[in-house]
ROSENU-829407 format. One record per residue: residue number from 1; residue in three letters; x, y, z of N, C-alpha, C in turn. Coordinates in nm, 4 decimals. Layout:
BEGIN
   nr  rest       n_X       n_Y       n_Z      ca_X      ca_Y      ca_Z       c_X       c_Y       c_Z
  NUM   Ala         X         Y         Z         X         Y         Z         X         Y         Z
...
This chain:
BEGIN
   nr  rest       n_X       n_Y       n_Z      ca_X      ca_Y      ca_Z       c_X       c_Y       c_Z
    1   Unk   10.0874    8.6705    7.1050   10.0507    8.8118    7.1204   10.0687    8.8605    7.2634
    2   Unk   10.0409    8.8230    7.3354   10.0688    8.8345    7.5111   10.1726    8.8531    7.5408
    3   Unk   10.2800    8.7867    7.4751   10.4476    8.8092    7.4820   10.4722    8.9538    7.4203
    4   Unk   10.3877    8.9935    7.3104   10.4656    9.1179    7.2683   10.3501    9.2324    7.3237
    5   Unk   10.2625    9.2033    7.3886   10.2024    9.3293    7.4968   10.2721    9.3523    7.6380
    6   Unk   10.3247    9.2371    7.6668   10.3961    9.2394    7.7739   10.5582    9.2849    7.7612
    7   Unk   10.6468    9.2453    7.6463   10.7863    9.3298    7.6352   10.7656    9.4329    7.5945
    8   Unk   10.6721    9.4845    7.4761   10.6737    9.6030    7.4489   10.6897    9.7354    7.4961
    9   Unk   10.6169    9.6977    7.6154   10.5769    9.8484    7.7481   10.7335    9.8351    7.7747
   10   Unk   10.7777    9.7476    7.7903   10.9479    9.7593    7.8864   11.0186    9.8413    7.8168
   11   Unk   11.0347    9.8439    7.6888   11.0912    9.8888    7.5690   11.0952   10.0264    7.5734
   12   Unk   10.9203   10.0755    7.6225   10.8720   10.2161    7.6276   10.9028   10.2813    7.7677
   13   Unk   10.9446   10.1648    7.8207   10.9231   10.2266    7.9653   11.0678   10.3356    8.0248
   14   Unk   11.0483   10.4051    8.1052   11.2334   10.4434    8.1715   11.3233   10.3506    8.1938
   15   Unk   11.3033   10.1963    8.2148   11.4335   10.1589    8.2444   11.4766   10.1156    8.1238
   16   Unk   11.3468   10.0513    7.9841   11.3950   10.0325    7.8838   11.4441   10.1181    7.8119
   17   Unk   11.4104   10.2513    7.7973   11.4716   10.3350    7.7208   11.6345   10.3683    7.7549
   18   Unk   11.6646   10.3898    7.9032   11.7842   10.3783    7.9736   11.8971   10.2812    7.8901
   19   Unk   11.8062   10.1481    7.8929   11.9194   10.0113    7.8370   11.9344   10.0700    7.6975
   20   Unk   11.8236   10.0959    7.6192   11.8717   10.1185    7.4910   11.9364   10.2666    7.4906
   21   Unk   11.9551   10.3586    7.5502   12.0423   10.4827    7.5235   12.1999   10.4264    7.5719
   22   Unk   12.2044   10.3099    7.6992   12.3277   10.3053    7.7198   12.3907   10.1576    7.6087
   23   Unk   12.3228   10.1261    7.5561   12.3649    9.9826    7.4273   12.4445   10.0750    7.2838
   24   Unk   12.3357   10.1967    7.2753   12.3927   10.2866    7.1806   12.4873   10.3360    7.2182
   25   Unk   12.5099   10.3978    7.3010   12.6923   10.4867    7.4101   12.7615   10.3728    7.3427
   26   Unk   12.7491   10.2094    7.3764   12.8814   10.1654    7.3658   12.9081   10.1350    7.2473
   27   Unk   12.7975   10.1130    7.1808   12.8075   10.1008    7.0142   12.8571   10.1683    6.9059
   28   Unk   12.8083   10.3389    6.9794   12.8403   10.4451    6.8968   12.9518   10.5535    6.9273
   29   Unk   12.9758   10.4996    7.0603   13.0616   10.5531    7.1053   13.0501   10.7216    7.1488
   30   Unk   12.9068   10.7417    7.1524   12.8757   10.8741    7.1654   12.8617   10.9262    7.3114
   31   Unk   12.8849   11.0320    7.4172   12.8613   11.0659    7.5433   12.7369   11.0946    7.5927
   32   Unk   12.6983   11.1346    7.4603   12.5471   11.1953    7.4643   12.4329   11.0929    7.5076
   33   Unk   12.5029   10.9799    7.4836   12.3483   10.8926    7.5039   12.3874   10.8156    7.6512
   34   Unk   12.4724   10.8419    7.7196   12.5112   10.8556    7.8434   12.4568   10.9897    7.9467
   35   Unk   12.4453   11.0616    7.8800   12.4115   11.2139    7.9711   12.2284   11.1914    7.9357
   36   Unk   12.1662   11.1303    7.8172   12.0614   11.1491    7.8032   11.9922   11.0511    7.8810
   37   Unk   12.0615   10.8552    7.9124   11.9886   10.7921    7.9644   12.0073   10.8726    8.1145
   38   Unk   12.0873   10.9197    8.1974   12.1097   10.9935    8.2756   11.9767   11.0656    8.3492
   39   Unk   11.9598   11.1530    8.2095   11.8289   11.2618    8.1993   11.7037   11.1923    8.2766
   40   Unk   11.6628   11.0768    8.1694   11.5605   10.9804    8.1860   11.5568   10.9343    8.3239
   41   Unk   11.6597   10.8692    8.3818   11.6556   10.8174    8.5296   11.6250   10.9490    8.6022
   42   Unk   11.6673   11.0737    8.6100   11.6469   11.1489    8.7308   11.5032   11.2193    8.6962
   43   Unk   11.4373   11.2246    8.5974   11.2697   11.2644    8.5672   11.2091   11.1490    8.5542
   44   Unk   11.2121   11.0409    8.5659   11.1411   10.9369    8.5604   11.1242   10.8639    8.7340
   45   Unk   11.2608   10.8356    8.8129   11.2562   10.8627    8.9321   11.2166   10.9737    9.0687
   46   Unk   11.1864   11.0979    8.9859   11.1661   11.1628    9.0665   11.0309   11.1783    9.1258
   47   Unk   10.9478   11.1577    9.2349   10.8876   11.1569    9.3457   10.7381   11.2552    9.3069
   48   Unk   10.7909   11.3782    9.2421   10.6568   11.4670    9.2358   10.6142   11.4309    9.0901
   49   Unk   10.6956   11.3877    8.9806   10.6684   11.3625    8.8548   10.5876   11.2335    8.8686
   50   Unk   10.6425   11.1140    8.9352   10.5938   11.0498    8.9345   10.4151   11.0144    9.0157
   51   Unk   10.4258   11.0833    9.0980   10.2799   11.0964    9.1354   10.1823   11.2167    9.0943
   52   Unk   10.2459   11.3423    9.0168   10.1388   11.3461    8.8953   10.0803   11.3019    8.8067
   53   Unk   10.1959   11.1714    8.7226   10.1321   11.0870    8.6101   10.0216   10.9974    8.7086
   54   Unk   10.0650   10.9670    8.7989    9.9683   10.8495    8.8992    9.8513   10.9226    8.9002
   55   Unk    9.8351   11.0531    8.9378    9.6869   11.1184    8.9719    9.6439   11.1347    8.8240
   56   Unk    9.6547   11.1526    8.7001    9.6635   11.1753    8.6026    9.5827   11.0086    8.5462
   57   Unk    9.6322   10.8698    8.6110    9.6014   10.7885    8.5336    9.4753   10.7608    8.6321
   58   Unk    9.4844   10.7607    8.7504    9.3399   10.7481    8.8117    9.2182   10.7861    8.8392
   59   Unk    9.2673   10.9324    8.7378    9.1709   11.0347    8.7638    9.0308   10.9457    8.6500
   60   Unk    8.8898   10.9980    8.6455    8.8427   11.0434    8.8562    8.8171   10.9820    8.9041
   61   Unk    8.8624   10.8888    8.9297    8.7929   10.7807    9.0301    8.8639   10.8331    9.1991
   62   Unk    8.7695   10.8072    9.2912    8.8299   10.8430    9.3849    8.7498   10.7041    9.4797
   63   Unk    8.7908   10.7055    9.6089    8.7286   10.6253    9.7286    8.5728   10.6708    9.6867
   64   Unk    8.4959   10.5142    9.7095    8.3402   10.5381    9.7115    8.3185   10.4640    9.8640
   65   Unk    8.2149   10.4738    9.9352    8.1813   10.4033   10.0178    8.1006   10.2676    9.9869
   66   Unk    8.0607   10.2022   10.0368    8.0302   10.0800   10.0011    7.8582   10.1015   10.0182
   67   Unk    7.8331   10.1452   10.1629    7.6995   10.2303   10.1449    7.6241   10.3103   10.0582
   68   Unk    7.7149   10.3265   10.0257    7.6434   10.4126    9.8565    7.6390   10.3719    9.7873
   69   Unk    7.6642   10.2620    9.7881    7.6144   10.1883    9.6479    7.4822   10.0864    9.6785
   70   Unk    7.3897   10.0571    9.5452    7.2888   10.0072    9.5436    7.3508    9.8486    9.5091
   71   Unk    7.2051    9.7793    9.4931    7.2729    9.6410    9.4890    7.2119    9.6286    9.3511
   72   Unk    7.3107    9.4968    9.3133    7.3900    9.4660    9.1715    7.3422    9.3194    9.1654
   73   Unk    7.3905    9.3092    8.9983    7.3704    9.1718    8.9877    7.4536    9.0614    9.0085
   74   Unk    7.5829    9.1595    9.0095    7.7068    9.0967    9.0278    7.8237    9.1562    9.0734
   75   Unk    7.9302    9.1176    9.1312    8.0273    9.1997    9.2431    8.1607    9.1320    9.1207
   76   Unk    8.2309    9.1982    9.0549    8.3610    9.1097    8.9357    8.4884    9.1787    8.9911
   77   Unk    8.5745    9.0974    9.0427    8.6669    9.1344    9.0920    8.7755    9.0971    9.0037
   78   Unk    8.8821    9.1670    8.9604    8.9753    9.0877    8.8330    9.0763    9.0715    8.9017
   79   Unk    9.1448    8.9623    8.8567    9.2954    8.9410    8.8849    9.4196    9.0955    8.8885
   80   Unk    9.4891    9.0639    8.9228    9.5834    9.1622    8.9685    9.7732    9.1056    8.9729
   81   Unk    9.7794    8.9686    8.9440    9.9174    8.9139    8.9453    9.9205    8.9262    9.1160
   82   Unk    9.8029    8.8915    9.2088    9.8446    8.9678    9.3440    9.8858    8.8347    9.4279
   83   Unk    9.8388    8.7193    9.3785    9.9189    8.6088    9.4268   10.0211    8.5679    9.4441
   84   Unk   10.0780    8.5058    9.5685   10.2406    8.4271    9.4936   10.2460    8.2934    9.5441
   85   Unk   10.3013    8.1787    9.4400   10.3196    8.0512    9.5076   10.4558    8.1077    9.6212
   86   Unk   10.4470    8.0111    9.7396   10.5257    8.0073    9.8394   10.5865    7.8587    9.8544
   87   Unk   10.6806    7.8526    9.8000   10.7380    7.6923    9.7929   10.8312    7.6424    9.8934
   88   Unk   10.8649    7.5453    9.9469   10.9576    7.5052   10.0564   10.9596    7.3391   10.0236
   89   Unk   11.0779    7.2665   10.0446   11.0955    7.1029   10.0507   10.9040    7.0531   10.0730
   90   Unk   10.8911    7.0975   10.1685   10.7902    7.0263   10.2476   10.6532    7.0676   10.2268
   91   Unk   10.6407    7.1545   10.1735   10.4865    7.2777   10.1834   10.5031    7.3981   10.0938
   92   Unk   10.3744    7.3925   10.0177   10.3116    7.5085    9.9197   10.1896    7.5692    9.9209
   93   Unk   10.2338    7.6880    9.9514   10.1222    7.7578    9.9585   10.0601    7.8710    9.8719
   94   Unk   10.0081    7.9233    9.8912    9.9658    8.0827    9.8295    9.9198    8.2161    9.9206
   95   Unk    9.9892    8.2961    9.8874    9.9733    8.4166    9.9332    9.9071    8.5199    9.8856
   96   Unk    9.8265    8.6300    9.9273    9.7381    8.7286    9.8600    9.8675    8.8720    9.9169
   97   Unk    9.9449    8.8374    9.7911   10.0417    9.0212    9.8177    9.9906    9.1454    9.8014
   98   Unk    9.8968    9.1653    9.7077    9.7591    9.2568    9.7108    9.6363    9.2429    9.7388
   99   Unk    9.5741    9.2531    9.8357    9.4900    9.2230    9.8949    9.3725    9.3140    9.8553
  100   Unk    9.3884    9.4349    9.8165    9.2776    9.5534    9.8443    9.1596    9.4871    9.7315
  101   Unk    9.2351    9.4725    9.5978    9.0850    9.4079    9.5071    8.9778    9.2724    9.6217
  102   Unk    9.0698    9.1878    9.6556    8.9949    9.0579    9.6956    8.8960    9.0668    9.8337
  103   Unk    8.9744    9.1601    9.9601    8.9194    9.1999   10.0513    8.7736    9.3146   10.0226
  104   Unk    8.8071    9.3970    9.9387    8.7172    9.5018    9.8883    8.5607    9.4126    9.8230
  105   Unk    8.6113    9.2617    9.7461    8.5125    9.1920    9.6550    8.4375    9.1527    9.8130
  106   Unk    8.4686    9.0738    9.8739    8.4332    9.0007   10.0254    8.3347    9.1220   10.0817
  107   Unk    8.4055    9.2761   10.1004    8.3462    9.3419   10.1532    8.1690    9.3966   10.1459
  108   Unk    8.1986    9.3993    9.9885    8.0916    9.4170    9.8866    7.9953    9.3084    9.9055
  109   Unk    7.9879    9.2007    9.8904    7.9150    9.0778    9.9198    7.8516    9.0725   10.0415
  110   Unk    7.9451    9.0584   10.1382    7.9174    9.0603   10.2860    7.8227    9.1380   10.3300
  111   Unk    7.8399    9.2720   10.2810    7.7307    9.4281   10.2687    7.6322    9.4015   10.2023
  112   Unk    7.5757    9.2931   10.0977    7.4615    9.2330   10.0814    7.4401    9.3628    9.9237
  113   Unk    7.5446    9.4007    9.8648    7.5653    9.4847    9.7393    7.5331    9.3864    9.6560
  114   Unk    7.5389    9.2526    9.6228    7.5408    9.1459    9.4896    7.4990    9.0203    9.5775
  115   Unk    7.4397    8.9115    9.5256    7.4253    8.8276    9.5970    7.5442    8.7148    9.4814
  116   Unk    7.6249    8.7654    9.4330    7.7116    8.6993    9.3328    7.8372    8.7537    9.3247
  117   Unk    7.9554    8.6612    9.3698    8.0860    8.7757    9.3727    8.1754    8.6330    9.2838
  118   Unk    8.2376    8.7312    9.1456    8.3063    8.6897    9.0450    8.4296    8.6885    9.0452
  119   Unk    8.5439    8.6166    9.0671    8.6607    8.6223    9.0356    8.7332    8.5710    8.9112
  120   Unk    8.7666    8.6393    8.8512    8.8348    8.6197    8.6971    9.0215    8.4933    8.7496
  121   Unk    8.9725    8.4226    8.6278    9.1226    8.2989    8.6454    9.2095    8.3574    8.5611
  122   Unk    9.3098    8.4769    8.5997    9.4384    8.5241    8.5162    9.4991    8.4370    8.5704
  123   Unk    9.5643    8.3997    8.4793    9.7036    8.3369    8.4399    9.8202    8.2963    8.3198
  124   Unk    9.8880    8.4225    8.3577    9.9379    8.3954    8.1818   10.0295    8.2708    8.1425
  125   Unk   10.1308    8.2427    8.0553   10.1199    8.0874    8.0217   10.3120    8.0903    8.1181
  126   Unk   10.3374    8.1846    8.1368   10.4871    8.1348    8.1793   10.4510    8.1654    8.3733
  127   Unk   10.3227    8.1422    8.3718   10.3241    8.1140    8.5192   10.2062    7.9680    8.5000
  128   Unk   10.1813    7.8757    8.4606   10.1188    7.7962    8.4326   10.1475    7.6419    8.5667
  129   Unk   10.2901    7.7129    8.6354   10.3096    7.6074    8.7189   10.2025    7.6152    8.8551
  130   Unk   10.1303    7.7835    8.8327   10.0768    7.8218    8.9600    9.9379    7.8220    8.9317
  131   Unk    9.8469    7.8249    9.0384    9.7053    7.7953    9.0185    9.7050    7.9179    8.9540
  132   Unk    9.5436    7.9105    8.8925    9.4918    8.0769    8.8594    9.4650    8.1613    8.9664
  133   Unk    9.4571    8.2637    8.9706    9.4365    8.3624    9.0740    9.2707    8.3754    9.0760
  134   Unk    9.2273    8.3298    9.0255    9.0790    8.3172    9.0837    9.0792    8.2244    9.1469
  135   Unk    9.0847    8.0676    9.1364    9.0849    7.9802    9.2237    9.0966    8.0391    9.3499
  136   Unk    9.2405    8.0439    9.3288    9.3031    8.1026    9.5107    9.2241    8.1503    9.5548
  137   Unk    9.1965    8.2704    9.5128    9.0881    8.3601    9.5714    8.9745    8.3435    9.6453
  138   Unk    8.8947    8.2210    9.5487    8.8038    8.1695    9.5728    8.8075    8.0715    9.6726
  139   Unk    8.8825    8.0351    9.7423    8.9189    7.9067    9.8647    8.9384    8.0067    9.9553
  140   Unk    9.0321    8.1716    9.9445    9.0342    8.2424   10.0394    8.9171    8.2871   10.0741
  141   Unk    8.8300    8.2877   10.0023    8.7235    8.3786   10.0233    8.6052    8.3152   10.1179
  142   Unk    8.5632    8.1761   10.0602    8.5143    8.0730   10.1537    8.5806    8.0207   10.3055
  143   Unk    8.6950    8.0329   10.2874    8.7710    8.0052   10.4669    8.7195    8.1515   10.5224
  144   Unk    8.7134    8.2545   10.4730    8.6323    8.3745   10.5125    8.4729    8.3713   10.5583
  145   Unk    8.4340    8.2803   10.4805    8.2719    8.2168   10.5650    8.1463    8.2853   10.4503
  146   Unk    8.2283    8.3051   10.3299    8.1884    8.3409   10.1906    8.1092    8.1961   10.1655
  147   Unk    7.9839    8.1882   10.1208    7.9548    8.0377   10.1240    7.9741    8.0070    9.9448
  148   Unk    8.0329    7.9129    9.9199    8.0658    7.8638    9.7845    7.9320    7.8503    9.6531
  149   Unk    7.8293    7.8987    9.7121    7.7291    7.9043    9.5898    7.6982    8.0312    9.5582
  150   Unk    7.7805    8.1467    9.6534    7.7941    8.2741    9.5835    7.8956    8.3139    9.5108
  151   Unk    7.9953    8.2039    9.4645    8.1010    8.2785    9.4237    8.1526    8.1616    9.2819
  152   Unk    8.1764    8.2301    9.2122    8.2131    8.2179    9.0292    8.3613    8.3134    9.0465
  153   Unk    8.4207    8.1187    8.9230    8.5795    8.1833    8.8410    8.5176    8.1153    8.7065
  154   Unk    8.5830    8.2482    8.6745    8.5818    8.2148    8.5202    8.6911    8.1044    8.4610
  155   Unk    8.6868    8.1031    8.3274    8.7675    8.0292    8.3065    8.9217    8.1042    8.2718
  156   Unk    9.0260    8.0721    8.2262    9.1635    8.0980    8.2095    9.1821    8.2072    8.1790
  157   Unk    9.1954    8.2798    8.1788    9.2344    8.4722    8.1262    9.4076    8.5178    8.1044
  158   Unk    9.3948    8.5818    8.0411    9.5741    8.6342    8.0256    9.5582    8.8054    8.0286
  159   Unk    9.4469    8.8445    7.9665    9.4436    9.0058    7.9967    9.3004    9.0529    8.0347
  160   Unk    9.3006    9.2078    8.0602    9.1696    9.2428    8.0996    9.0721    9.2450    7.9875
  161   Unk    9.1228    9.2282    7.8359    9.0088    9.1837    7.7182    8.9138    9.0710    7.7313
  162   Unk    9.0135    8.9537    7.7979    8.9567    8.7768    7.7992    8.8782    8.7792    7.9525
  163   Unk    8.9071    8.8487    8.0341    8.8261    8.8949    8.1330    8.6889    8.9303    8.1482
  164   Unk    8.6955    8.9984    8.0352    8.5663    9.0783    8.0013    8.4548    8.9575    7.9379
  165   Unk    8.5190    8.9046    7.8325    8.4798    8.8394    7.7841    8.4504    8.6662    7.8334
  166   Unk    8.5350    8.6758    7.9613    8.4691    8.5411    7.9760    8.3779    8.5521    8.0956
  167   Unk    8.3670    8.6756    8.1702    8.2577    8.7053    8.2680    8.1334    8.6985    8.2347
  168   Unk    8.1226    8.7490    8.0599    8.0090    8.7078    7.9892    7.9367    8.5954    7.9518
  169   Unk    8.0408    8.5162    7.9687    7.9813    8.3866    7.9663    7.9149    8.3094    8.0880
  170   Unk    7.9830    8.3694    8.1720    7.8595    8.3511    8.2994    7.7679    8.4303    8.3698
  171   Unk    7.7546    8.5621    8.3076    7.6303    8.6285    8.3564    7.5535    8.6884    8.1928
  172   Unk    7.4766    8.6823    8.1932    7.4049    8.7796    8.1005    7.4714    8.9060    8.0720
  173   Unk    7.4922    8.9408    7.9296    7.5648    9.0789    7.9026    7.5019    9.2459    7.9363
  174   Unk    7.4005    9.1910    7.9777    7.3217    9.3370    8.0176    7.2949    9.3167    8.2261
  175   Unk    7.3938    9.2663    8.2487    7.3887    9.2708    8.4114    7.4524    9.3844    8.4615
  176   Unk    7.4015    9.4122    8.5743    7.4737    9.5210    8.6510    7.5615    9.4542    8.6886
  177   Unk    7.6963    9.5521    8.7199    7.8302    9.5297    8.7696    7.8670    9.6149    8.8691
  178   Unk    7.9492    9.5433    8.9868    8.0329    9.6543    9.0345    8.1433    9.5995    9.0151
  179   Unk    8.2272    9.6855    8.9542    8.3614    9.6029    8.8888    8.4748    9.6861    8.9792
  180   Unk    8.5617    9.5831    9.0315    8.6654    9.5957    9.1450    8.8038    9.5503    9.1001
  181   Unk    8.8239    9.7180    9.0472    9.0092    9.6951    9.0215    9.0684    9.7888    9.0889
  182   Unk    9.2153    9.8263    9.0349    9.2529    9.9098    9.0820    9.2727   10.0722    9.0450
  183   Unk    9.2602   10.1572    9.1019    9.2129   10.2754    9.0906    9.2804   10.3051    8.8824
  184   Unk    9.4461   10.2933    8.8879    9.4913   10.3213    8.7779    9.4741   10.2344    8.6702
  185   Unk    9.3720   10.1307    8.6981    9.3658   10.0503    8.5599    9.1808   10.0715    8.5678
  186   Unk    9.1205   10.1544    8.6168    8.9811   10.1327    8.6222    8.9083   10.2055    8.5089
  187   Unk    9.0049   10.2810    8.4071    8.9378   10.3348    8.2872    8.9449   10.2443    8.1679
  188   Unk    8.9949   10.1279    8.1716    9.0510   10.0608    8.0375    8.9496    9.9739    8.0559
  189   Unk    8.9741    9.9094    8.2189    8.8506    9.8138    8.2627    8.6860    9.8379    8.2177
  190   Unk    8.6952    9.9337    8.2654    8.5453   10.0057    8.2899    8.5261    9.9811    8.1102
  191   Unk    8.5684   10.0245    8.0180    8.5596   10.0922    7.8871    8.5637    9.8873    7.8154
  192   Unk    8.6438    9.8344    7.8550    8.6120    9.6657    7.8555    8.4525    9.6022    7.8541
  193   Unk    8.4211    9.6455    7.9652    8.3176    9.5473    8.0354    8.2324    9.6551    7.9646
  194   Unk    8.2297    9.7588    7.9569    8.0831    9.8465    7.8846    8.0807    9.8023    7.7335
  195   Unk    8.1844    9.7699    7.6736    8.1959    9.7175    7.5432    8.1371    9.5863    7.5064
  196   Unk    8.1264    9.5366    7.6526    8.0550    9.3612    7.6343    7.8913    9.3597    7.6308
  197   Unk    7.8552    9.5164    7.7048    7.7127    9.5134    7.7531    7.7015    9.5107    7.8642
  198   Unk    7.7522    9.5273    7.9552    7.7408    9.5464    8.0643    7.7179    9.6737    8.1084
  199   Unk    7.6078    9.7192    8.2399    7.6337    9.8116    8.3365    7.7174    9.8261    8.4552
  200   Unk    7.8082    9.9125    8.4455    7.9261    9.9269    8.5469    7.9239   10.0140    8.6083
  201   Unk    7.9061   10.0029    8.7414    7.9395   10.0623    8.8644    8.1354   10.0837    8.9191
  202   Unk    8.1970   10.1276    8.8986    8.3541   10.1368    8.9335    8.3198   10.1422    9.1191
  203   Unk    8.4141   10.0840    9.1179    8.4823   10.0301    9.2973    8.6061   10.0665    9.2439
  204   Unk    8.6710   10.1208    9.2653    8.8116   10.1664    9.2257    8.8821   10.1211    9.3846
  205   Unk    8.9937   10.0659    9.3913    9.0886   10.0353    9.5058    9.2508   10.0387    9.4656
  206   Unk    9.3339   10.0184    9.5368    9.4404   10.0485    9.5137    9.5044   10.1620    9.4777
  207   Unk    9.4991   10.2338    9.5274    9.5117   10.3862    9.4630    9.6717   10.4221    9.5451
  208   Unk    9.7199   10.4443    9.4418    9.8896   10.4915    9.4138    9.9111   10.6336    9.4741
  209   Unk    9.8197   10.7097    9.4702    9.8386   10.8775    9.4572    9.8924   10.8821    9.6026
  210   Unk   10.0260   10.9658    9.6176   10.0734   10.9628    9.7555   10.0433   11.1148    9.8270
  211   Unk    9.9671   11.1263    9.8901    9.9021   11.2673    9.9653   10.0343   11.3062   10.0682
  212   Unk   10.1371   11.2434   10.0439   10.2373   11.3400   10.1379   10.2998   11.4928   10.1346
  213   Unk   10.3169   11.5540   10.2113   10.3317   11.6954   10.1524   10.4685   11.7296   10.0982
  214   Unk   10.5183   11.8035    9.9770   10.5910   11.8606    9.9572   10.7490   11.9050   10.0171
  215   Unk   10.8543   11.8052   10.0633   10.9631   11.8205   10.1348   11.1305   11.7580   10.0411
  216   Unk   11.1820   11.7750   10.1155   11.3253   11.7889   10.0306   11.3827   11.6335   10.0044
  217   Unk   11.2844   11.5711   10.0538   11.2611   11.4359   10.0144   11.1941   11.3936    9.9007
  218   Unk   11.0869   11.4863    9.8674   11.0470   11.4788    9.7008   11.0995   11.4855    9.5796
  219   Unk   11.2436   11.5343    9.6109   11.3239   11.5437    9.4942   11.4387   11.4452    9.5380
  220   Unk   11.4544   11.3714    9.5731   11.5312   11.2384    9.5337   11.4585   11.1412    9.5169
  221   Unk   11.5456   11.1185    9.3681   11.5077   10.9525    9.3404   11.4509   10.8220    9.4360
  222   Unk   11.3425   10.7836    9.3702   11.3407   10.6676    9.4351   11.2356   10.5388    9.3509
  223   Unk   11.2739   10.4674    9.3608   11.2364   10.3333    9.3338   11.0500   10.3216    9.3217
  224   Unk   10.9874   10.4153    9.3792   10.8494   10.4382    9.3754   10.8152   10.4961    9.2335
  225   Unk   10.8852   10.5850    9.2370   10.8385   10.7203    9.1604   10.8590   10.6205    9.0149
  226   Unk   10.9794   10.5665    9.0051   11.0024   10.5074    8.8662   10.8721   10.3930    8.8124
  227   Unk   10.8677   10.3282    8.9067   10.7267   10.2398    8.8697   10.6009   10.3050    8.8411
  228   Unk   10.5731   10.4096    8.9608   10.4496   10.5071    8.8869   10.5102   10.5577    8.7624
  229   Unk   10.5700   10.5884    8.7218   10.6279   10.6447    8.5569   10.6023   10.5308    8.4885
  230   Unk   10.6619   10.4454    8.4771   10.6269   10.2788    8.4391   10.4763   10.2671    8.3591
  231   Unk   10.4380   10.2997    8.5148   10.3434   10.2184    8.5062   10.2078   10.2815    8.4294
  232   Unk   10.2632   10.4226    8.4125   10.1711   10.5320    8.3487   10.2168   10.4791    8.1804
  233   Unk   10.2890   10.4559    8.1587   10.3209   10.4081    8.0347   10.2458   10.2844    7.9932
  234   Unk   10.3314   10.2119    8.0867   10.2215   10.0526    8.0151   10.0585   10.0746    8.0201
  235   Unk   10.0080   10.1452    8.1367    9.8771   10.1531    8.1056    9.8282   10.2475    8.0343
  236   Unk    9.9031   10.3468    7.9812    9.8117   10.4388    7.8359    9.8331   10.3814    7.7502
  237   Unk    9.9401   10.3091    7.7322    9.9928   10.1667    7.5725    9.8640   10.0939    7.5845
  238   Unk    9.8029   10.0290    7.6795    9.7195    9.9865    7.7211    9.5725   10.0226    7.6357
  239   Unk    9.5729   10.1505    7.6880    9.4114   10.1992    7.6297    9.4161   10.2195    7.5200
  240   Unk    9.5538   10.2691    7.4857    9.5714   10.2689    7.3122    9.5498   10.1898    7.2381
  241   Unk    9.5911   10.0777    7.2651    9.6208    9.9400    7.1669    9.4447    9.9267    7.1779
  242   Unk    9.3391    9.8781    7.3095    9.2016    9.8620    7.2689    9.1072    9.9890    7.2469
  243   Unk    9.1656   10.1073    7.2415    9.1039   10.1820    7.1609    9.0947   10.1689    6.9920
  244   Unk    9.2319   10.1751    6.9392    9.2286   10.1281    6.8068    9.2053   10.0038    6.7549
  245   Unk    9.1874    9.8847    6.8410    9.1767    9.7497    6.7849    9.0753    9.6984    6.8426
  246   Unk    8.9429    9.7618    6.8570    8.8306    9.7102    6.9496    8.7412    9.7850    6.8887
């Protein structure tokens, strides 16, 4: 099942629709599905489209301060794919390529918000050569001076459903949360963890929305804009699929 939540979105997405309008051109021999994947690339790449769907998927979450928040029973920070093994002949390491969830969890703790900070073990099965991303986390977080009897990984996870569900297994389902994702996945999350019993506080981080102003640079394509389009797709497929099957 993980395999077909994960190709599916591609399928839906602009570059998949692209492949399949230009597979049909050569099949059918038609122009039209040449001028239409066409269409798709220059509204799917474009700069202001794409950071309306972005404000659109994050809405409302905005920046909270950390001060404003009361303290919790627990600080749950989820995976993010933000790791990468770093391999060489001689030496392997791991890297934190997104940092804002893991630094933000540290922050929260440190500020004396939870006396318990949770990192979820995603790892889906065709990365199985690499630790879980909680582990990591959790060794980064202690070389940080995080002391190791405040901090919990769950066990193995592949999506934000098994997340939910295996955080439960180590705290009580009626605990307070401040749950730390990223701004555009914090409604599916949030709507997760309230489904388990939990009280959730949103920490929203990572936030996509680009506040630059309006210039003749907004209308060319670019490589940004298409992923926010993307990515507005896979994550309303997203809320869809556990709206109707939850």
């Amino acid at each position: 099942m993980i395999y077909l939540h994960k190709i599916l979105p591609f399928f839906l997405s602009p570059l998949g629709i692209i492949l399949i309008l230009l597979m049909a051109s050569f099949f059918f021999k038609r122009r039209i599905f040449v001028f239409l994947a066409f269409i798709v690339l220059v509204v799917s790449s474009n700069p202001i489209i794409g950071n309306y769907l972005m404000q659109k998927l994050e809405y409302p979450y905005v920046p909270v301060s950390i001060n404003s928040l009361q303290k919790h029973d627990a600080i749950v920070v989820l995976s993010m794919g933000g790791t990468k093994k770093v391999r060489t002949n001689s030496n392997t390491r791991y890297e934190i390529v997104n940092a804002s969830r893991f630094f933000s969890g540290v922050d929260l703790l440190k500020n004396n918000k939870a006396d318990l900070l949770i990192f979820t073990a995603g790892q889906v099965p065709w990365s199985a050569n690499r630790r879980p991303e909680g582990v990591v986390l959790r060794e980064k977080a202690i070389s940080f001076g995080i002391s190791q009897t405040k901090i919990m990984v769950t066990q193995k996870v592949k999506n934000t459903f098994e997340e939910s569900l295996a955080v439960k297994k180590l705290i009580p389902n009626n605990s307070s949360i401040i749950l730390v994702t990223s701004a555009f996945h914090m409604h599916r999350s949030k709507y997760l963890f309230e489904r388990q019993g939990f009280r959730v506080t949103p920490f929203a981080v990572d936030f996509r929305i680009s506040n630059a102003k309006i210039s003749i640079f907004s209308f060319l394509p670019t490589e940004s804009a298409i992923s926010k389009t993307s990515l507005f797709i896979r994550e309303n497929l997203g809320r869809l699929y556990y709206k109707l099957f939850l």
